[in-house]
PAKOLVO-213873 format. One record per residue (C-alpha): residue number from 1; x, y, z. Coordinates in nm, 2 decimals. Example, Ala and Ser with C-alpha at 12.3 -4.5 7.8 and 13.67 -1.06 7.14 Angstrom:
   i      X      Y      Z
   1   1.23  -0.45   0.78
   2   1.37  -0.11   0.71
//
This chain:
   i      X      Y      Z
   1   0.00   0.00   0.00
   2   0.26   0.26  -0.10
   3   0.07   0.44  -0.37
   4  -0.10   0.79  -0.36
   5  -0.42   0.70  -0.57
   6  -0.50   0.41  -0.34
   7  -0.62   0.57  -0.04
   8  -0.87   0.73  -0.27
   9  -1.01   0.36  -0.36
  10  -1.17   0.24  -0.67
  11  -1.53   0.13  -0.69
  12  -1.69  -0.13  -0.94
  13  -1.97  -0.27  -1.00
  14  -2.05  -0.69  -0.95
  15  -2.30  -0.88  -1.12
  16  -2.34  -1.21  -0.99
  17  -2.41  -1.44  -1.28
  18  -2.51  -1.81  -1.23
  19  -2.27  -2.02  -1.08
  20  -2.25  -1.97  -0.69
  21  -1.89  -1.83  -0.65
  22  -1.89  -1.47  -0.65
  23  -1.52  -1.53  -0.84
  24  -1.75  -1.60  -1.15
  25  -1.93  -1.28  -1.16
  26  -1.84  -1.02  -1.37
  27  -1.74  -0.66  -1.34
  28  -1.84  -0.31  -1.45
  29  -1.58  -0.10  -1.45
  30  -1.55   0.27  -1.55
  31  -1.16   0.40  -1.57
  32  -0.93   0.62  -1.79
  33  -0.72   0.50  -2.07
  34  -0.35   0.64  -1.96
  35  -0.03   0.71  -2.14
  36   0.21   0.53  -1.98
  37   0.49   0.70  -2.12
  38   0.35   0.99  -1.90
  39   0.56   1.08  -1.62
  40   0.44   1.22  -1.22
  41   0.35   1.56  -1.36
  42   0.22   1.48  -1.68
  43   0.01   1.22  -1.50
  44  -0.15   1.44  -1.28
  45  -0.23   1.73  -1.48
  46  -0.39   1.49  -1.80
  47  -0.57   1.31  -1.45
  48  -0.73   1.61  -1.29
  49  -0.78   1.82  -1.63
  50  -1.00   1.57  -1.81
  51  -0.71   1.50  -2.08
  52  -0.74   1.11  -2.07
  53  -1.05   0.92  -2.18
  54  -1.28   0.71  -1.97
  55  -1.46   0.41  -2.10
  56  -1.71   0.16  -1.96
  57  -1.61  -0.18  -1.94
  58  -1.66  -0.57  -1.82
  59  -1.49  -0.80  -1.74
  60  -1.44  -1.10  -1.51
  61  -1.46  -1.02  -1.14
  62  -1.17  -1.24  -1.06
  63  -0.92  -1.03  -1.23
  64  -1.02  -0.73  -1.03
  65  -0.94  -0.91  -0.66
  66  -0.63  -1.05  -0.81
  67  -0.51  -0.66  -0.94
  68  -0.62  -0.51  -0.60
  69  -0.63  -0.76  -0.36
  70  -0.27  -0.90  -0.48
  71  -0.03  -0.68  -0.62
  72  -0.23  -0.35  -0.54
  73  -0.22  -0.51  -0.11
  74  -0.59  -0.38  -0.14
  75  -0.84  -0.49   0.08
  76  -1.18  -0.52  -0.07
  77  -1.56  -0.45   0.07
  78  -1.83  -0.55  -0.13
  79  -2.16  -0.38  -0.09
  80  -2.47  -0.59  -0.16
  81  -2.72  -0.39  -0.38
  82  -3.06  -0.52  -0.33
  83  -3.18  -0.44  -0.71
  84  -3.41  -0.62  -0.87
  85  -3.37  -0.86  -1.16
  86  -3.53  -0.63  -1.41
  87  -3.33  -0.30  -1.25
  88  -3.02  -0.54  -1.31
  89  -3.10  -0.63  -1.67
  90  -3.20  -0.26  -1.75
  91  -2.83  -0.17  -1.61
  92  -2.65  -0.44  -1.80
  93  -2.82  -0.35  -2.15
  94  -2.73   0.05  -2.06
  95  -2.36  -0.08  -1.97
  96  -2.39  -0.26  -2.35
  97  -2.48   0.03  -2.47
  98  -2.15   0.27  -2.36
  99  -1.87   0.02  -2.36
 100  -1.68   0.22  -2.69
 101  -1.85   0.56  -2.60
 102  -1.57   0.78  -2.44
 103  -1.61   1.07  -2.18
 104  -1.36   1.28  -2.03
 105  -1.19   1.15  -1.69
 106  -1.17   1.35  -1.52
 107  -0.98   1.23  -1.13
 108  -1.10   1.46  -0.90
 109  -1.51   1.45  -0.98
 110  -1.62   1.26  -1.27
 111  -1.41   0.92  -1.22
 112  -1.41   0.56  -1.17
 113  -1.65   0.59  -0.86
 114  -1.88   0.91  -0.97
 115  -1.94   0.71  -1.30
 116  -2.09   0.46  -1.20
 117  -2.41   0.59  -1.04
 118  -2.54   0.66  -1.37
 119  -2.54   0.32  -1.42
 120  -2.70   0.25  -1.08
 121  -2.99   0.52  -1.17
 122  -3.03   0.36  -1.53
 123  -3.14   0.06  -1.31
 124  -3.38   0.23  -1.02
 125  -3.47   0.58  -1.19
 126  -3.60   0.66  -0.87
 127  -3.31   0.75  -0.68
 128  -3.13   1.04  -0.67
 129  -2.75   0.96  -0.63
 130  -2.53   1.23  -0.87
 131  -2.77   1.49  -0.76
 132  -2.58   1.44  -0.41
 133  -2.25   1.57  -0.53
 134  -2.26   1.91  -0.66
 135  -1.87   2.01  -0.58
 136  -1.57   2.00  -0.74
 137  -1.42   1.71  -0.53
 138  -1.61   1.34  -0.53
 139  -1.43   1.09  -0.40
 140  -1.57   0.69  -0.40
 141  -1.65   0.69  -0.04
 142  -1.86   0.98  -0.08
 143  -2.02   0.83  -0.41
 144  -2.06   0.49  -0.15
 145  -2.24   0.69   0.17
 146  -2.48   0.83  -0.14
 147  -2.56   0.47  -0.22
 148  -2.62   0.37   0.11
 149  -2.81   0.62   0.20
 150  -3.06   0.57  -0.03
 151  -3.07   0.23   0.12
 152  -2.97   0.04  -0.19
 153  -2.71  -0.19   0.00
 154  -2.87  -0.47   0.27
 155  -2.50  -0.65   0.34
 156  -2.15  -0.61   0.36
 157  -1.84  -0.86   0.28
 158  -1.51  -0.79   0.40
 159  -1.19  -0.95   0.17
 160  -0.86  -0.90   0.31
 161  -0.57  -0.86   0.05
 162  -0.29  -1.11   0.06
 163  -0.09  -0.87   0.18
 164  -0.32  -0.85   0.54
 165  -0.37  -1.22   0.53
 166   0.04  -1.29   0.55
 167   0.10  -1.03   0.80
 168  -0.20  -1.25   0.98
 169  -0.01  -1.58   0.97
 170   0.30  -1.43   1.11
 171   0.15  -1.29   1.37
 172   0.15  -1.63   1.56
 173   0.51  -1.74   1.45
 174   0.88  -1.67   1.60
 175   1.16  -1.42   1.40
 176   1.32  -1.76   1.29
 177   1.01  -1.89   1.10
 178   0.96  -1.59   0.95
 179   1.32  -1.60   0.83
 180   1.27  -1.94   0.69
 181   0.95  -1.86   0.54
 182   1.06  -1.56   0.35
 183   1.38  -1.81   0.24
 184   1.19  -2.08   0.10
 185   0.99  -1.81  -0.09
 186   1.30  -1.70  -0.26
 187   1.43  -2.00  -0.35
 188   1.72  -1.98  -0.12
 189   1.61  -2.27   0.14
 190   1.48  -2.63  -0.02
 191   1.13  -2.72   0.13
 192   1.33  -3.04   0.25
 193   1.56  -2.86   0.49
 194   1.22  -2.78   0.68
 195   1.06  -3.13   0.64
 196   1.41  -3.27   0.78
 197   1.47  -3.01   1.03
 198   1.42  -3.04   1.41
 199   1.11  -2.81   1.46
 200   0.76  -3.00   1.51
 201   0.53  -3.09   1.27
 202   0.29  -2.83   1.36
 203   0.60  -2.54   1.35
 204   0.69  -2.71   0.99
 205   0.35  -2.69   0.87
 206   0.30  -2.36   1.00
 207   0.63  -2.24   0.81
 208   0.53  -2.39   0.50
 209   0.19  -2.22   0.46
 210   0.36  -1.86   0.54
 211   0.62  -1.97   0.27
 212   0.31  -2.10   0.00
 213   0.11  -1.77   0.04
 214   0.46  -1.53   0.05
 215   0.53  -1.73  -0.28
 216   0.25  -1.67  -0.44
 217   0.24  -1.30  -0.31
 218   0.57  -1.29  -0.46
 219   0.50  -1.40  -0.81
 220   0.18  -1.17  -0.79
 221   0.41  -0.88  -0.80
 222   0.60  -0.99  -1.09
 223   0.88  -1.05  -0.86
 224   0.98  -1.41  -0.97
 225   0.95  -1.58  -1.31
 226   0.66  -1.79  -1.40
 227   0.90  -2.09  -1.44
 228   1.06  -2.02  -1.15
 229   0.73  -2.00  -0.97
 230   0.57  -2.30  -1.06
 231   0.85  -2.54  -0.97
 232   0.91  -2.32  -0.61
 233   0.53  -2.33  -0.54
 234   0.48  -2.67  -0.61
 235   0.79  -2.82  -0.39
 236   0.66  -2.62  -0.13
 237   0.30  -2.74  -0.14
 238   0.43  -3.11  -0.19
 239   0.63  -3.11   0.14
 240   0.33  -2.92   0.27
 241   0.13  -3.21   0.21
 242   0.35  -3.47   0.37
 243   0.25  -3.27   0.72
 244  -0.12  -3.36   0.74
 245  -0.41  -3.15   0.83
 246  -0.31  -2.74   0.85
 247  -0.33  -2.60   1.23
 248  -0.62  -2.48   1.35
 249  -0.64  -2.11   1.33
 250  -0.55  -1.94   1.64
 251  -0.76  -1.61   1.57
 252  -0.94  -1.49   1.28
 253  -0.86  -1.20   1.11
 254  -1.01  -0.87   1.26
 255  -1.20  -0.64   1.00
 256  -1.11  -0.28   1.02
 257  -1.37  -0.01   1.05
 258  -1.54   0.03   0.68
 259  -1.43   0.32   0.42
 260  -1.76   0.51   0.52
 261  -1.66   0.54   0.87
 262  -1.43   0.76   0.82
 263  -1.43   1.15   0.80
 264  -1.58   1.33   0.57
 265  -1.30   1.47   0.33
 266  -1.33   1.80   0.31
 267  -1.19   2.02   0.65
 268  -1.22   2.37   0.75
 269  -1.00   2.48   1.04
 270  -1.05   2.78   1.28
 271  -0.68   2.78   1.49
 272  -0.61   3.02   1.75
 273  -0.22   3.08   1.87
 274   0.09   3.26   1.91
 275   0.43   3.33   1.72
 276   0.71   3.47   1.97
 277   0.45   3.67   2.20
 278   0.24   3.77   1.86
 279  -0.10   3.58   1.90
 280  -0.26   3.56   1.60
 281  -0.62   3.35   1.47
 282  -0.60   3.13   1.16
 283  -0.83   2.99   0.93
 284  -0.73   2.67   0.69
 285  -0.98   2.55   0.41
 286  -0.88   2.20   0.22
 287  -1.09   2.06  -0.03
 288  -0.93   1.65  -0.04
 289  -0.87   1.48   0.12
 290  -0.66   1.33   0.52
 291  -0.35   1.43   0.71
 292  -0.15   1.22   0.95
 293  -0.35   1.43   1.23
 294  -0.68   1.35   1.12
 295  -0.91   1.09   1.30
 296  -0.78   0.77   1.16
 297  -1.08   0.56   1.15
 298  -1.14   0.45   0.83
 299  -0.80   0.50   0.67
 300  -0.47   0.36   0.59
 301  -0.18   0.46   0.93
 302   0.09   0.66   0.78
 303  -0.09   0.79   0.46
 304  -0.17   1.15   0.41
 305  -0.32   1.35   0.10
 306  -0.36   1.71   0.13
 307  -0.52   1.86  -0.17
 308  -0.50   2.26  -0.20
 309  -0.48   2.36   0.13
 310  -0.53   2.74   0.21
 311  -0.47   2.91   0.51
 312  -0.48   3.28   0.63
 313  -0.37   3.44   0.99
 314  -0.49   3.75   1.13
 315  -0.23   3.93   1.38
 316  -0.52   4.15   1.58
 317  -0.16   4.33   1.79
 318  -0.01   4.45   1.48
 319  -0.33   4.41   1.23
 320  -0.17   4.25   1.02
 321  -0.37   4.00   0.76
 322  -0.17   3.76   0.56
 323  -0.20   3.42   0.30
 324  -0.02   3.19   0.53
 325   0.03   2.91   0.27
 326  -0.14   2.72   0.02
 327  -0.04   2.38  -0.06
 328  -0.10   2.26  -0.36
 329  -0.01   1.93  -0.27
 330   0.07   1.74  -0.02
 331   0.17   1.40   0.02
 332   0.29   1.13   0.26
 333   0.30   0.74   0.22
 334   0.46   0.63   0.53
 335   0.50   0.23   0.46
 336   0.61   0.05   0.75
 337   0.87  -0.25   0.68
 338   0.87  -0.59   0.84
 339   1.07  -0.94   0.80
 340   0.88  -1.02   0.46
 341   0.78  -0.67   0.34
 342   1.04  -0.37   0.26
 343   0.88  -0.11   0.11
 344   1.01   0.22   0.08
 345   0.84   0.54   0.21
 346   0.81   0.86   0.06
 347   0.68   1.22   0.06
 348   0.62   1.52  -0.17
 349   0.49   1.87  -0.11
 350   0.51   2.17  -0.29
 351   0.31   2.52  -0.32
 352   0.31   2.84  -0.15
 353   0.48   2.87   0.27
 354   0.57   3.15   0.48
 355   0.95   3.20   0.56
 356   1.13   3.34   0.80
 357   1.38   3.56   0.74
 358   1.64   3.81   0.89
 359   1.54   4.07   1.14
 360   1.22   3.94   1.20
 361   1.08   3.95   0.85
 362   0.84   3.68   0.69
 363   0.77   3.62   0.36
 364   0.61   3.33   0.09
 365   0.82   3.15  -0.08
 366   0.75   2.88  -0.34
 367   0.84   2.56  -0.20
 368   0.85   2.17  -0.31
 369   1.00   1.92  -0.08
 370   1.04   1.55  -0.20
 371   1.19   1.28   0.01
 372   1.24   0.91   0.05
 373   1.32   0.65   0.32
 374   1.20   0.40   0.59
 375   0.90   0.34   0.79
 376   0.92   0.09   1.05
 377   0.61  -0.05   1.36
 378   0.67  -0.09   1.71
 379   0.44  -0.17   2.02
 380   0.60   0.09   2.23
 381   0.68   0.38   1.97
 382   0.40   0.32   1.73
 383   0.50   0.46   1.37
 384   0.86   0.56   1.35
 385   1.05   0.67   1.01
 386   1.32   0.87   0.89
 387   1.32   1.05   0.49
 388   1.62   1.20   0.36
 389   1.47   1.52   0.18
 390   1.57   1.78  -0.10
 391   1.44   2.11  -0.03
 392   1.40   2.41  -0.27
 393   1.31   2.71  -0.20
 394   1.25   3.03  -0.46
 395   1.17   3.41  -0.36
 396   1.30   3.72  -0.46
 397   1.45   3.77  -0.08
 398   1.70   3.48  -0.16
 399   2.01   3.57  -0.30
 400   2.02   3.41  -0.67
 401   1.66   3.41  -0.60
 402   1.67   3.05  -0.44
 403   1.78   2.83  -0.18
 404   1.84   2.42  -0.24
 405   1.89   2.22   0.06
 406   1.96   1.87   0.11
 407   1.86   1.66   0.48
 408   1.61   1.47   0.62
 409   1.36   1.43   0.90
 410   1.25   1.19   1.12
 411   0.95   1.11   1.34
 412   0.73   0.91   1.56
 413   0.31   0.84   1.51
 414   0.13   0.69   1.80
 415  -0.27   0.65   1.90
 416  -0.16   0.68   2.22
 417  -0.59   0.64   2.38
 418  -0.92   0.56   2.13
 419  -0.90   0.96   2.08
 420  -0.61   1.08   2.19
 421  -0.27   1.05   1.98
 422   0.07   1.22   1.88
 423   0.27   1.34   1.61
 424   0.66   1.40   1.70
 425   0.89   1.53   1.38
 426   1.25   1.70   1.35
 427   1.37   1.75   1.02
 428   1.74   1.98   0.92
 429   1.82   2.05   0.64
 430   2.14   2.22   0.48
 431   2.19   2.48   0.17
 432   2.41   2.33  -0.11
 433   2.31   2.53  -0.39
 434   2.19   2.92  -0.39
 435   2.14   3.07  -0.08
 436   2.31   2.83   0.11
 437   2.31   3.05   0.44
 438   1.91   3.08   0.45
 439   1.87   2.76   0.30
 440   1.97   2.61   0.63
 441   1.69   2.52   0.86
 442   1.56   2.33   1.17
 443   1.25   2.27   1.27
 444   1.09   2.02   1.54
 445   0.75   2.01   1.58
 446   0.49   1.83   1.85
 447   0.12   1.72   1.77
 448  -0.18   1.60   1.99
 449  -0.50   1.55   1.84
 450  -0.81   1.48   2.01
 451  -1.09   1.38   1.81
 452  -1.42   1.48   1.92
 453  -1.65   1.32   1.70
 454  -1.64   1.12   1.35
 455  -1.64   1.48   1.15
 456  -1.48   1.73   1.44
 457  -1.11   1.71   1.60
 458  -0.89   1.92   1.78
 459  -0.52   1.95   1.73
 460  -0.31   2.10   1.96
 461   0.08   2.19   1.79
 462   0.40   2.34   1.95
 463   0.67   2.42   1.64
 464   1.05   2.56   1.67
 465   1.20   2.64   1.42
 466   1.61   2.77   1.36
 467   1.73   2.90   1.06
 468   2.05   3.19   1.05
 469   1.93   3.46   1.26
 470   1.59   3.31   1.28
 471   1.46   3.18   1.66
 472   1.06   3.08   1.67
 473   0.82   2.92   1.87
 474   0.48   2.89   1.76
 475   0.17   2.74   1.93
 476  -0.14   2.70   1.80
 477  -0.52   2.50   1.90
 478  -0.71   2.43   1.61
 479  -1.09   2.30   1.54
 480  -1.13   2.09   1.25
 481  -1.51   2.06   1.10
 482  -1.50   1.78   0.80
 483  -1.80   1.81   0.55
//
């Protein structure tokens, strides 16, 4: 789970067909056509501008949970719709009907979710489900709470992703068998060393499932050769077999709180503070989507996606009124890494910050910050990583007109209580290129937030920041409403 676009989701549509295994059915899908010579930037402006074209299309349902819930590690909730058979059939002849039309795809409204509830109208006119989404922004769990409000959904199914179900198993077994597991997988340990070894029959068995389902997980992800596969897999599941009956499972797996849970995605703040003795009042509009400080229910630990941001502060002492920032974007994927998965974390932000300079003087500057490095989960800590970053900096009041820095930060995430949590970050950086002397710059930052209620929270943040000739301490209370 290390990509941007999946904490959005992607919703399709199932239609059971005949046979009793859901795996049969088909699905209706709605999704753009990319480029995929396009790179980041290109990628995001043809996404959000409408500059790649969306089509209808079916296809079996199978392949979908082996894209998402295999190599995309997504987990997947199905939402029964209680239509009729006719209100089916009239959907299925409309789907017919578009598969080669194209429309504009557009990511941030009229996408693979928002598309769809045509469909579902074509096959009960009587409900009113686009009419619900009037703004710029439609993600699919709002297009989902539209559905469900209208009551067209009478059960829920939860499917973990592979990914979940092997972090599961391991759970229950030792560092060792995880090591052996992950070495049979690769092909650097025969299944035989485990059938010969010393461990007991239940600990060999154990070993050998974690190894068949990190195989397969493997392969999945393109990571070993079909050939290679094949042979790998079937040793392992031959020896398997040798060990009778699999162990009874210890626990089941527990379901996480469903998508709609979760906060409404768009947040106003309303902050109150002070900067060095200056208090000030702040208020922060974003359109899209969660930040690490938001109420996590409902969303992936260590994922943030801040969508054009905007904030303005008011200093009443020196009435002074002021555009505080404006992110344009704003992303974290904080990926933690175990014995059998090593993912790398990342982050990218850029737009519009205020910057202290010299004799007490603060300015924007246009900012973008990318970075990469480690994520790692501990009981006591909770989520701890570090990022090396780049940092560049450009405004007039640098000499050469801008500052690059090179560094890193590093930080801790914990839930702490059910609504309590904290947020602890440093991060240095130092000028290389430009205005080396400004570009140099510490800050270290401290977060509690308390949530109050599914769509209201309260953050409380302390902040220092160093830079040359540059000492401040800001604190600041803040009331988040999500709509």
């Amino acid at each position: 789970m290390n990509a941007p676009a999946s904490m959005f989701g992607h919703t399709l549509l199932r239609v059971d067909s005949a046979y009793d295994s859901p795996l049969l059915s088909y699905a209706v899908n709605y999704a753009a056509t990319i480029d995929r010579t396009d790179g980041g930037i290109a990628y995001a402006f043809k996404g959000i501008f409408g500059y790649y074209p969306g089509y209808y299309s079916i296809l079996p349902y199978y392949e979908k949970v082996r894209e998402y819930a295999g190599m995309d590690q997504r987990d997947l909730w199905e939402y029964r719709l209680n239509l009729t058979g006719d209100e089916v059939r009239r959907m299925t002849l409309h789907v017919l009907e578009l598969r080669d039309i194209r429309s504009d795809y557009y990511f941030l409204d009229e996408n693979c979710s928002y598309d769809l509830l045509f469909l579902l109208e074509a096959a009960r006119p009587t409900v009113a489900l686009t009419d619900r989404h009037r703004g710029f922004f439609v993600s699919p769990i709002d297009t989902l709470r539209s559905v469900l409000a209208e009551g067209m959904s009478d059960n829920v199914v939860f499917r973990p992703a592979v990914a979940r179900r092997i972090r599961h198993r391991a759970e229950d077994m030792d560092a060792a068998e995880i090591v052996l597991a992950r070495s049979l997988a690769s092909g650097d340990t025969a299944p035989s060393a485990v059938a010969d070894g010393a461990r007991t029959p239940a600990e060999k068995a154990r070993v050998l499932d974690l190894a068949s389902e990190f195989t397969q997980y493997r392969f999945l992800k393109e990571e070993i050769p079909r050939e290679a596969y094949r042979k790998r897999y079937l040793e392992i599941l031959s020896t398997r077999s040798r060990l009778g009956e699999p162990p009874a499972e210890s626990r089941p797996i527990a379901v996480p709180p469903p998508p709609e849970s979760g906060h409404l995605v768009s947040r106003a703040s309303l902050s109150g503070g002070a900067r060095e003795g200056r208090p000030f009042v702040e208020a922060a509009y974003r359109p899209a989507y969660h930040s690490l400080e938001d109420p996590a229910v409902g969303f992936n630990e260590g994922s943030q996606i801040v969508f054009s941001e905007v904030a303005a502060r008011w200093y009443p002492r020196d009435g002074k009124f002021r555009l505080q920032g404006w992110d344009l974007i704003d992303i974290v994927s904080l990926a933690p890494r175990d014995a059998l998965f090593r993912p790398v974390s990342w982050k990218v932000q850029t737009g519009l910050q205020t910057r202290e300079f010299p004799d007490g003087v603060e300015a924007l500057v246009y900012a973008l910050n990318p970075g990469g490095g480690f994520a790692w989960k501990s009981s006591p800590l909770g989520l701890a990583w570090f990022l090396a970053e780049t940092d560049l900096a450009v405004s007039g009041r640098y000499d050469r007109s801008f500052a690059l820095a090179l560094g890193g930060s590093a930080g801790i995430a914990r839930q702490a209580f059910e609504r309590w949590g904290a947020i602890a970050q440093v991060r240095y950086v130092y000028g290389v290129l430009g205005d080396t002397d400004a570009g140099r710059r510490f800050t270290g930052s401290l977060k509690i937030p308390f949530r109050l209620s599914r769509n209201q929270s309260l953050v409380l943040d302390g902040e220092h920041t160093e830079a040359p000739s540059v000492h401040a301490d800001t604190v600041r209370l803040s009331w988040n409403a999500y709509f």
